[in-house]
N, C-alpha and C positions, 0 to 999 in steps of 0.2 A: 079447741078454744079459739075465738073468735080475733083477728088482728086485732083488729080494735080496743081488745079488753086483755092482751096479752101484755105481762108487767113488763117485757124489754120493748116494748115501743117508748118506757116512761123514760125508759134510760136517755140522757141527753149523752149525744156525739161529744158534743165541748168538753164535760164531763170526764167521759171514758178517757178520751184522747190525753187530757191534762193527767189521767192517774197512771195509765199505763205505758205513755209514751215513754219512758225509761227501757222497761222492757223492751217494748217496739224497738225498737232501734237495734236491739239485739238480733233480727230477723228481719230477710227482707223474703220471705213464704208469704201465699196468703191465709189470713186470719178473720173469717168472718161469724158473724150471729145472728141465728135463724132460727125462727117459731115453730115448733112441731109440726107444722103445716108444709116446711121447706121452704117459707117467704124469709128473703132477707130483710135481717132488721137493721143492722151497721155491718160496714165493710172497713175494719180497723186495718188490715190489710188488702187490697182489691183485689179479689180471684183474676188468674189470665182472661183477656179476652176469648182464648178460647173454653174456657167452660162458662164464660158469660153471654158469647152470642152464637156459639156452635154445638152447645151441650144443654143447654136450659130449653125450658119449654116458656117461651114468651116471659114477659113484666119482669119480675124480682124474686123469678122461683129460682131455688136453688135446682142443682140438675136431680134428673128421676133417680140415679144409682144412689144418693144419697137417702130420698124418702122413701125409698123401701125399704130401707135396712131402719129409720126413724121407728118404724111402723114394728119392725120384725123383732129387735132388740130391746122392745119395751122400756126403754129410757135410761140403758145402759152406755158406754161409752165404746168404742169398737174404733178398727181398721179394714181398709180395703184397699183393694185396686181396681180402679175401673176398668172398661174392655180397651180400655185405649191406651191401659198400661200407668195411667197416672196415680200416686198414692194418695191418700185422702185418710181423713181421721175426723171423729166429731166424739167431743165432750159434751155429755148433759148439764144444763144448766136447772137447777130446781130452787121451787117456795114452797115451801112447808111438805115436803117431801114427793113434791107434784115436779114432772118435768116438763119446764114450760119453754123452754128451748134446748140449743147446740151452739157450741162454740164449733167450729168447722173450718180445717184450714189441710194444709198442705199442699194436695194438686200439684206435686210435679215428680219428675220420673228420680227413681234409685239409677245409678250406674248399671243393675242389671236389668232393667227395664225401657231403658232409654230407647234400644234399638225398635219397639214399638211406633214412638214417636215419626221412625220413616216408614212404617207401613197403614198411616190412616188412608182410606179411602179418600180425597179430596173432594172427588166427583163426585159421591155417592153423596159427602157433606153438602157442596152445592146444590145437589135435588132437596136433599131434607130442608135446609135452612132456608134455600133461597139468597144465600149468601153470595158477594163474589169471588171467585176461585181466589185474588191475590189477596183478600182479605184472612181468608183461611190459612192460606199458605205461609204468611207475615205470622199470625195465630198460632202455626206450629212452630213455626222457628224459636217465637219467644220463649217457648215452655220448658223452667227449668229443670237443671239435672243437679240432684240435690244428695252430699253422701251421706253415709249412713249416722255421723255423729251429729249432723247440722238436723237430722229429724229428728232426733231424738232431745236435741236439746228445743228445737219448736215446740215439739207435742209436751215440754215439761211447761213451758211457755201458756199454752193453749191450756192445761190443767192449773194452771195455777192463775188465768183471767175467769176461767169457769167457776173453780172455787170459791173469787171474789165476789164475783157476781152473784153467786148463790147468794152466799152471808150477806151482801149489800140490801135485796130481795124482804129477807127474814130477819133482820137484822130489829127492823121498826116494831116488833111481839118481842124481842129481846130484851137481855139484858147486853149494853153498847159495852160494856165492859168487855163480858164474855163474849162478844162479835172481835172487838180490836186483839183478844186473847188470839184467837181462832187464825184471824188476819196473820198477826204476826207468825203463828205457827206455819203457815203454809209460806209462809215467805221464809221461813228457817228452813224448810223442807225443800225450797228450790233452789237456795245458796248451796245448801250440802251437796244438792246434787252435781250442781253448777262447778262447783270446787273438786267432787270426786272424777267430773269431765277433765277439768282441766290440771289434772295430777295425772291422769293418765296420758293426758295429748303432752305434759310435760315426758314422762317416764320416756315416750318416745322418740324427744327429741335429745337424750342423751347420748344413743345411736347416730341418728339419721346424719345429722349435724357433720359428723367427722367423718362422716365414708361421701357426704358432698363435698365438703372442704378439698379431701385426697383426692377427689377425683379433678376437681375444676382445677389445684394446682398441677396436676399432673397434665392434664390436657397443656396448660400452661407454658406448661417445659418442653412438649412438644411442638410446641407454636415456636419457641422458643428457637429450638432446632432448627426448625423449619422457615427460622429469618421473619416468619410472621410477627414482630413486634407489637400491630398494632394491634391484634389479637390478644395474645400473650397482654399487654395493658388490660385489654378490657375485658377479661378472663379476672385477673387479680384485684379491680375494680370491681368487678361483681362478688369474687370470695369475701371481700371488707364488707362491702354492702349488706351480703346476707349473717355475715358476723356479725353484724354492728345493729342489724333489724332483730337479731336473736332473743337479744338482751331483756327478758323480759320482767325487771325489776321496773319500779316508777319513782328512781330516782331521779334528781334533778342532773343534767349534762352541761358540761360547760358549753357554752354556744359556738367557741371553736372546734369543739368535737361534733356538732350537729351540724353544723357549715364544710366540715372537711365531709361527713357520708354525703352532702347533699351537693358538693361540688363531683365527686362521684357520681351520684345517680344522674348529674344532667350531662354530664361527657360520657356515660355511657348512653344517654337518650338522643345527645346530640349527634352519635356514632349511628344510628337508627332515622334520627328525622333530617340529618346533613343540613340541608342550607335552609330546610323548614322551622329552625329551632335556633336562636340567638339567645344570649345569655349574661347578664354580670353581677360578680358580686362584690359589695363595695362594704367591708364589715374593718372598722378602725381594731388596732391589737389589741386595745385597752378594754373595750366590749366583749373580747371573746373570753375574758375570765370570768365575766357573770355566766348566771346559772339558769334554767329553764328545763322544764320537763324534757325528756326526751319524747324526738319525733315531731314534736310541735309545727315548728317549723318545716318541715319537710312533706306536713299532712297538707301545707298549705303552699305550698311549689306544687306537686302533686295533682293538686285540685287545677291550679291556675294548666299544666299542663294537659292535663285530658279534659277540661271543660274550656278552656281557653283557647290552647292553642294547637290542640292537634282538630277538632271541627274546619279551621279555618285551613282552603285551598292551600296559601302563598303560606302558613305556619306563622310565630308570630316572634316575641320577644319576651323574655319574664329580668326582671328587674331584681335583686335582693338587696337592700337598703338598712342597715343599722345605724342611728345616732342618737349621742346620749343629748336629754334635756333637763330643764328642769322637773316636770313630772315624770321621769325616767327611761329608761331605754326604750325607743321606738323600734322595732324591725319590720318593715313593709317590702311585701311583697306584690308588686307591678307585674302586670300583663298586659299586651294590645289585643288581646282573645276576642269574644266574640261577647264577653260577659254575662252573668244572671237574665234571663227574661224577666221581666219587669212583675210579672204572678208569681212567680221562684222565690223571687229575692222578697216581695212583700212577706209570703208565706212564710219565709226563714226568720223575717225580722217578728215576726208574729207568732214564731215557734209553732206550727201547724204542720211546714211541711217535714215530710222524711228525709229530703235530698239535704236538709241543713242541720238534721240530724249530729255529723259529721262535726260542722264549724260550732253548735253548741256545745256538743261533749267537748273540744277543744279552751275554748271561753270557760266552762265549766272548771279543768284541771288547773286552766290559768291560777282561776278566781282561789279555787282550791289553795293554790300552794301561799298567794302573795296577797289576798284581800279582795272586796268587791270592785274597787278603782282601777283592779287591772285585770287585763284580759283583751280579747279579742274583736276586731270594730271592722266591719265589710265597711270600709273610708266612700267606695264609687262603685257601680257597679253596673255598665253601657254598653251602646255599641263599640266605643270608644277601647273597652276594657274593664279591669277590675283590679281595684287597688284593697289588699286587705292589713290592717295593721295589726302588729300584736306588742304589746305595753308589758313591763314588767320594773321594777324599782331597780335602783343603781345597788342598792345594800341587799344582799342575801334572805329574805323574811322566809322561804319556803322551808319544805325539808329536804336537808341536804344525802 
């Protein structure tokens, strides 16, 4: 079939990105879509740079390991591993029982695969590509190592854009009824699954939990002994930490129990980055009996910390700010960091990019608990730093 005349060229980007960015956000693998030819048509997720400019054969082909199996599998969905050790997967996309593309994603190593990743030839990639060695060398580094339950909830991911896209296709000789029937079926099909995931990563952490516990207090008591205090602290600062991260209900916390793990997590950051990392927080007693999602606030110290202030040489300052007003409780979080690049931040305000992925699901739970009026507001964001604020009502509206 001819590019030109192939029905995922009609697909619009804007489109795609606007129906499936929900999922997307669920994975950061790549996720791309390509013509039975092996041209790529959309990169919803962008393959590594090394299978785009170390594995492909010129333009917008996909690499060769992929179209021979396109060819051999007659329009069936499969896996593989390339010679390079990377895992890969492609879902057939079809109109009227014709397959007119592949959803194609994964590209990165299993834990028992990884050790490939140090044995590529680099030299040998330089002859072939023409490439420069430290481009290649950067290329391998990036290439992730991905476990085995994170693939498997990708490729339900990737089956279930495939599916869409089918239906979207054949949809226009339909009845639209029985297409949104259909629609919603596959989406009941990947919740189940999604849920039978996460019963089991629960089942596991009835275990884990309490043989970490015993173990960090016990290290604990040995610090203890051993006149280490300030260890013995930041041993028992970490047990609370990952106690308190445990918790995986989505109830609301009172904001003094989210202000005490977060005054934690930055004395033990500050125990790590010493004179690179200054810190206050200025939270009146009266605010700390309102109520707010848990983790909220901590996703966004967090952020201000690894994108803020560990980039910058001299480390920087993060601020935590609560005061009540008349349109309700502000808490801002300040940084002198290095702030958004200025495409970053448009893209976030624009919902485009993945990196803000992050701050809308947050805005999202806001909005969720307390109304449209509250939620989360990127205030500045420079060379100067970034100021982020988060809004919520003096009166309890959410669920408690």
């Amino acid at each position: 079939m001819n590019i030109n005349e192939n029905p995922l060229k009609e697909l619009s980007p804007t489109s795609l990105y606007a129906r499936y960015s929900g999922i997307l956000s669920l994975t950061d693998i790549p996720l791309v879509l390509v013509n039975t030819d092996g041209q790529v048509m959309h990169e919803l997720i962008p393959a590594p740079d090394f299978c785009t400019y170390c594995k492909k054969q010129g333009g917008q082909k996909i690499c060769p390991d992929y179209k021979s199996r396109f060819n051999s599998d007659k329009g069936e969905e499969g896996h593989f591993t390339c010679h390079y050790g990377l895992h890969n997967i492609f879902i057939p996309i079809k109109k009227h029982d014709e397959t007119v593309g592949f959803v194609s994603g994964m590209k990165a190593y299993s834990q028992d695969t990884e050790y490939q990743k140090f044995m590529i030839d680099v030299q040998a990639l330089r002859e072939e590509t023409n490439t420069e060695l430290e481009f290649i060398a950067k290329s391998i580094a990036s290439l992730k190592t991905v476990d085995e339950n994170k693939m498997k909830v990708h490729e339900q991911l990737c089956s279930h854009i495939a599916k869409n896209i089918t239906i979207d296709l054949t949809e226009s000789t339909k009845n639209h009824a029985d297409s949104a029937v259909a629609r919603l079926s596959i989406e009941k099909e990947m919740l189940e699954k999604k849920i039978i995931d996460l019963e089991a990563k629960n089942m596991s952490l009835v275990v884990n939990p309490h043989f970490l516990f015993n173990t960090l207090n016990c290290i604990a008591r040995i610090a203890y002994f051993e006149h280490s205090h300030k260890t013995e602290e930041l041993i028992y600062y970490l047990s609370d930490l990952l106690r308190y991260n445990l918790k995986q209900d989505d109830q609301l916390h009172t904001i003094g129990s989210e202000i005490d793990n977060i005054m934690k997590y930055l004395y033990i950051q500050k125990a790590r980055f010493k004179n690179r990392l200054e810190y206050t927080i200025d939270v009146p007693e009266n605010i700390k009996a309102y109520r707010i999602p848990n983790m909220v606030i901590q996703s966004i110290v967090e952020n201000a910390l690894i994108h803020g202030i560990t980039p910058r040489r001299d480390g920087g300052k993060i601020n935590i700010i609560a005061q009540e007003t008349d349109e309700g409780v502000i808490i801002t979080v300040e940084d002198n960091g290095n702030g958004f690049p200025r495409d970053v931040l448009e893209r976030i305000k624009q919902s485009e990019n993945k990196s803000g992925l992050g701050l809308r699901s947050t805005d999202k739970r806001l909005k969720q608990n307390y109304g449209e009026c509250y939620g989360l507001e990127i205030v500045k964001s420079d060379f100067s730093g970034s100021t982020v604020a988060i809004k919520i009502p003096t009166q309890i509206t959410g669920r408690s």
